[in-house]
Phi, psi and omega in degrees: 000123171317317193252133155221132165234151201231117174334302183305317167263020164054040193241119157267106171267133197233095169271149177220182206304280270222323210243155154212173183212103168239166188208130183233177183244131184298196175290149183040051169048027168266151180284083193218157221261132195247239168252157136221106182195216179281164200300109167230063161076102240307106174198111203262124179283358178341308199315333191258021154263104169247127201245142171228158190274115179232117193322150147084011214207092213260195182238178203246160205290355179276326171296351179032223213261028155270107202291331189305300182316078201230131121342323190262035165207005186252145187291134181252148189277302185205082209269135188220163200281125177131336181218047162095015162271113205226044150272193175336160123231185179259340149257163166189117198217147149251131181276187185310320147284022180055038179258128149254133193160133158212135183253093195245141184253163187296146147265308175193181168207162195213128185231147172188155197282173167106167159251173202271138177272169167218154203268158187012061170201105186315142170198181195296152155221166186216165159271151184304339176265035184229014173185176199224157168221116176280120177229113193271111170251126183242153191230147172245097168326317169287304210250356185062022166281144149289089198232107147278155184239098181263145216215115150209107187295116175255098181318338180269006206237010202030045186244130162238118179243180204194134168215173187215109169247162225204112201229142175279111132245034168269206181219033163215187198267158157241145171271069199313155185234319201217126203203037201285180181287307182203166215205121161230110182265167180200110195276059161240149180226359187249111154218159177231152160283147094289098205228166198246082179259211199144202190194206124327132135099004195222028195293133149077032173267119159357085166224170206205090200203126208323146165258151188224183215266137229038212210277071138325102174217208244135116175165169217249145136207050165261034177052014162204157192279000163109124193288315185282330172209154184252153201261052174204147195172115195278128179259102164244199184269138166310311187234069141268162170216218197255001167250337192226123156119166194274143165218143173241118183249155159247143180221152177250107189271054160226174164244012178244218200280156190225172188193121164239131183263155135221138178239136172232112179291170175325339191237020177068021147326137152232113189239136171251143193231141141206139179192207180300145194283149169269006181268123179067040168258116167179147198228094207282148168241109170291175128339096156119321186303140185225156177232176205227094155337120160315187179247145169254128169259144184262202169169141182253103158270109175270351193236054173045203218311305192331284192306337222245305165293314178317323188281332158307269181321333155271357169293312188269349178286291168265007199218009150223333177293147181218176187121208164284289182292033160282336189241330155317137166308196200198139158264153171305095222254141162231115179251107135053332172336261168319351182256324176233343176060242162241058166238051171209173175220172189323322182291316182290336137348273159330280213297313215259317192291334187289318170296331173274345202254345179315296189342315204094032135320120165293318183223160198244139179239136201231139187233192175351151150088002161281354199220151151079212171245106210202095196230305150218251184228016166259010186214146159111341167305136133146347164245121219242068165232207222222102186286151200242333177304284211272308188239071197304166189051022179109157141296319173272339162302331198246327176295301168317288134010282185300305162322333200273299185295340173099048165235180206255137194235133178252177165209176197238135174218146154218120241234350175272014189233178181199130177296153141319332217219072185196147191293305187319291191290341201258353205270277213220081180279358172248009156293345184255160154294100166214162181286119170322133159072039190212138157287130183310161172263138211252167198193111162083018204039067187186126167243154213265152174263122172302104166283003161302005211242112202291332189277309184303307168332304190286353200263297180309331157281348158321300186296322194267341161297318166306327174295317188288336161245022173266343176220161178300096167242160208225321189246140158218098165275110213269114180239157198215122218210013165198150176273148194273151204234161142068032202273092173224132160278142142305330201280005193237146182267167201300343170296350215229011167280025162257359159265001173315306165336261164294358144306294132011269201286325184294334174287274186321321162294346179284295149337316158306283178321289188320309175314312152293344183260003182247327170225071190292342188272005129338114160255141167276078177286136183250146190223180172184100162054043208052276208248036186272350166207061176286111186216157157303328175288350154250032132332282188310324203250350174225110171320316206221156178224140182292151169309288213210145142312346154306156191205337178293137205264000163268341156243051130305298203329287202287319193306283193302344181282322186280320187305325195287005166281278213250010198241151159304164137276346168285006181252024197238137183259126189199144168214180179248131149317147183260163210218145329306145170321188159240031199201340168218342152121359195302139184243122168248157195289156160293321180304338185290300179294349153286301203267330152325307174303295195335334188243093171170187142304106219254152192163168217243147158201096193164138171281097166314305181305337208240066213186110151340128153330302172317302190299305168307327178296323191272356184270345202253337152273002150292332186283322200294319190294320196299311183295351171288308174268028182267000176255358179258295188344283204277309179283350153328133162290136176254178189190126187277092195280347170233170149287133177271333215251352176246317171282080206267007174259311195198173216235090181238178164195181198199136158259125176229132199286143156002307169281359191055025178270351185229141166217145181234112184239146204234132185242160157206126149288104196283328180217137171265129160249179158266143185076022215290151162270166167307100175248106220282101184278148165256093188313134171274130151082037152258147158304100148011277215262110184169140165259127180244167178194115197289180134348090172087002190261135141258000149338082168238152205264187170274242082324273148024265184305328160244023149294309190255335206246291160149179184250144176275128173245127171348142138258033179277323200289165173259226140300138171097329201273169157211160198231133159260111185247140171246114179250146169229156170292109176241022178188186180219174159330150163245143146084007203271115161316325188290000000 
């Protein structure tokens, strides 16, 4: 058992392969937080509360004249607003008299193997021998509010995750305000953030900056977690590095709005919080009624970044993605965007698929401009039947049709949204989010469909099953193309429009799931504008997410470099592109935009009929090669060999399969000098004491030798170019004393 608690000391230890985490429960039943880090061994960590007496810092009433005892200085399990705490907090409820405060003391606890569920909200799962679970209840005496803390440890994965369900047992309504997931202290103050900010077409850029004394955050309240910041985030040590050093990451197994804190208090504290954003947050609790959290996963490092991500990708690889394809190759996809946009009708379909499948392409994906009178991007959302002008005779005519030639037929929906200018709005214009007596704010021509709303829920899934059972489809790429404005249900009254929000989003995963349980041999890709909702919580419900709208494959680079801190790579959707881009004009080699894309779910967006012999000849050996290294791609450790944003000549990263029998390293030269240096990858994770030898090389290294001393990549190359070497292990030391 992962979890122990030992009475005499009133101490809860939570261990994993690596990690411990403890909390005991103090005087007068407060809850408090000790350590998280690395393993140190049969040791009650109490010792490291040294508690003083601090001006302006009062106690709580049970505490009489020990001035030491304060709320505003103690570390906390799950700290709340109202009783004299006046950092962060992780709660803030109004009770029945409209007092804020809730004081909650420990009651009881329950440990049992297996992990804990939370109802119509994706989280982590385990078989009962791969986790454990603590769920700790704390009570408020006065008003009989009810906060369980849910803990659930995978010991092989050095992972904790936390949710909070949170129950009325008074007798009057209460009002959540603030609900976060978890709550972390750390009596450390020299730390830096990482967080992942952006924009459309930019996603997931890397930064890093010191936390200082107060409130440091990040976080969406635009109803999807965003194009602009990500619901992952990292806390370290000034030198840590992608090898060294302490790191604590959080990831939000959601997909709406979110707020992750660091706070560094009056005494160099530092607590970190993430959970639901509170603006335009509010919960009504009746008598008996409860809410529930999403989940946060946590992870602990001591061996910096590097170590920090394998274990997030093995986490979500195998214990959130779920399905068929979580674990499964993928076929090799081309899809139609970027090649016709909402100019085309079935042949020229044909014409890209029949060209694409010579190739060696698998699926064919039909995107935007299929349905309704969806002519450009002002019309036509919300009807979701078959222009017949463009693809006569069907969706299942044109499937078959793809079948025939032997490729796999996907289609494109975005099932949150509604044209103005649609049979649907014009139907039920009060199916969407808009504020009663206000003209909506316009975004896309397109206004968001309330999904809290059980009639709305049923008419898209009507609708998109009609589609889904006319023809053979295999794929669905799910896209979402404005951030939500204007957050009013008709169904709800107006005390109860602070549930909007997160009503939303639990009606999308409730939809979503019936979709996947109704057609599991479906893959599901999930997009928003690209990358506007790379998130874990739709992990769970889609294996793969387009990246980025972006495609250009030198600010790929930088894109795919921040997702790969907390995401697999088999779940970042990357394809190759037609030159000049089309999103920045930039012309890069094809060979380049092939070993980009490779690190994700690989695939084309671009008219294959309009491509040189060369060029087909070189798409049709990116495809061979992808499929060869695509079980190292996605089950391989990956490791990030540069910076893009500190290295400013080039760009490498590397897979090495489980055994250290393979490695695939892929470089690009991002800027040409004159006079160029040498530049040297230094290899990750290989044996030592092993002999490696790259592909068509007579070269063969140590392990060793290409770790500490490094590998040379050509200075031949030009701007742009890029070079992939595949090496495997073919022998170990002979004759070794050791």
């Amino acid at each position: 058992m992962a979890v122990l608690f030992r009475e005499k000391e009133k101490l809860f230890v939570l261990e994993t392969k690596d990690t411990v985490y403890q909390m005991m429960i103090g005087d007068y039943g407060v809850l408090k937080h000790l350590y998280y880090g690395k393993k140190v061994g049969d040791c009650n960590l109490s010792y490291l509360l040294q508690m003083y007496d601090r001006g302006f810092s009062g106690q709580i009433p049970e505490a009489g004249d020990r001035r030491e005892f304060s709320m505003d200085t103690l570390p906390q399990e799950y700290p709340t607003y109202g009783i004299g705490d006046y950092r962060s907090e992780a709660l803030r409820i109004i009770d029945g008299n409209g007092g804020y405060g809730a004081d909650l003391r420990y009651q009881s606890h329950r440990i049992y193997s297996g992990k804990y569920n939370i109802s119509g909200l994706p989280a982590m799962y385990a078989k009962e021998n791969e986790a454990d679970t603590l769920e700790l209840t704390l009570r408020d005496q006065v008003t009989g509010l009810v906060v369980k803390l849910l803990y659930g440890i995978f010991r092989e994965l050095d992972v904790i995750t936390r949710a909070v369900r949170i129950v009325n047992e008074g007798t009057t309504e209460m009002t959540l305000e603030k609900a976060a997931s978890t709550c972390l202290e750390l009596p450390h103050s020299s730390l830096d953030m990482i967080r992942f900010h952006g924009k459309h077409a930019m996603e997931r850029e890397w930064e890093r900056l010191p936390v200082g004394h107060g409130n440091q955050s990040v976080g969406s309240v635009r109803g999807t977690s965003s194009h602009q910041h990500n619901p992952f985030v990292i806390l370290c040590a000034k030198e840590a590095t992608e090898t060294y050093g302490d790191c604590y990451a959080m990831s939000f197994v959601y997909s709406g709005n979110f707020l992750a804190e660091a706070e560094v208090d009056q005494i160099g504290q530092t607590r970190m919080l993430m959970g639901i954003h509170p603006t335009q947050f509010s919960w009504k609790l009746e008598p008996g009624g409860a809410f529930e959290t999403p989940e946060v996963v946590m992870s602990y490092s001591a061996e910096g970044f590097s170590k920090l991500s394998h274990t997030f990708h093995q986490a979500y690889r195998n214990h959130l993605c779920r399905g068929k394809y979580k674990l499964s190759s993928r076929p090799v996809l081309i899809n139609n965007w970027e090649a016709t946009y909402f100019q085309f009708d079935e042949e020229k379909l044909l014409q890209i698929a029949r060209e694409a499948g010579s190739l060696g392409v698998e699926l064919f994906v039909l995107d935007d401009g299929w349905f309704g009178k969806r002519e450009d991007d002002t019309s036509g959302l919300g009807d979701w039947y078959v222009n017949e002008s463009k693809i006569r005779g069907g969706i299942g005519k044109l499937a078959k049709s793809l079948n025939e030639i032997g490729m796999k037929f996907g289609i494109w929906f975005e099932p949150e949204a509604v044209s103005e200018d649609s049979d649907l709005y014009r139907a039920h214009p009060d199916w969407c989010l808009s504020i009663m007596n206000r003209k909506p704010n316009r975004s896309r021509y397109e206004l968001i469909l309330d999904l809290s709303r059980e009639d709305v829920r049923e008419y898209l899934f009507t609708s998109m099953c009609s589609v889904l059972d006319s023809a053979n489809i295999e794929y669905i790429k799910w896209d979402m193309n404005r951030s939500l404005s204007d957050v009013w249900s008709a169904r709800l009254p107006g005390n109860r429009q602070g549930e909007v929000f997160h009503r939303y989003v639990l009606g999308l995963y409730e939809l979503l799931e019936k979709l996947i349980q109704r057609y599991p041999d479906i893959l599901f890709e999930g997009c928003s504008g690209g990358g506007g909702r790379f998130d874990a919580g739709m992990l769970y419900y889609t294996p793969q997410i387009w990246c980025s709208d972006n495609t250009d494959a030198v600010e790929r680079l930088s894109i795919q470099y921040g997702t790969s801190f907390g995401y697999p790579i088999s779940a970042v959707g990357s394809h190759v592109s037609v030159c000049p881009n089309h999103q920045t004009r930039r012309t890069t080699p094809l060979h380049t935009r092939g070993v980009v894309a490779m690190a994700g779910s690989f695939g084309y967006e671009l008219d294959v009929s309009q491509l040189s012999e060369d060029e087909k000849n070189e798409v049709r050996q990116q495809i061979r090669l992808y499929k060869k290294y695509q079980p190292l791609i996605y089950n391989g450790r990956y490791d990030r060999l540069s910076n893009p944003y500190e290295e400013k000549g080039y760009a490498a990263w590397q897979f090495t399969d489980e055994e250290r029998t393979e490695v695939l390293v892929n470089y690009v030269l991002t800027r040409k000098h004159a006079n160029e240096n040498i530049y040297y990858l230094k290899l990750r994770d290989l044996e030592e004491k092993a002999y490696y030898q790259a592909d068509g090389g007579e070269h063969i290294y140590t392990g060793a030798a290409l770790m500490y001393a490094g590998l040379p990549m050509p200075r031949d190359k030009k701007e742009y170019e890029a070079v992939q070497i595949y090496l495997r292990r073919v022998s170990f030391y002979e004759n070794d004393s050791d």
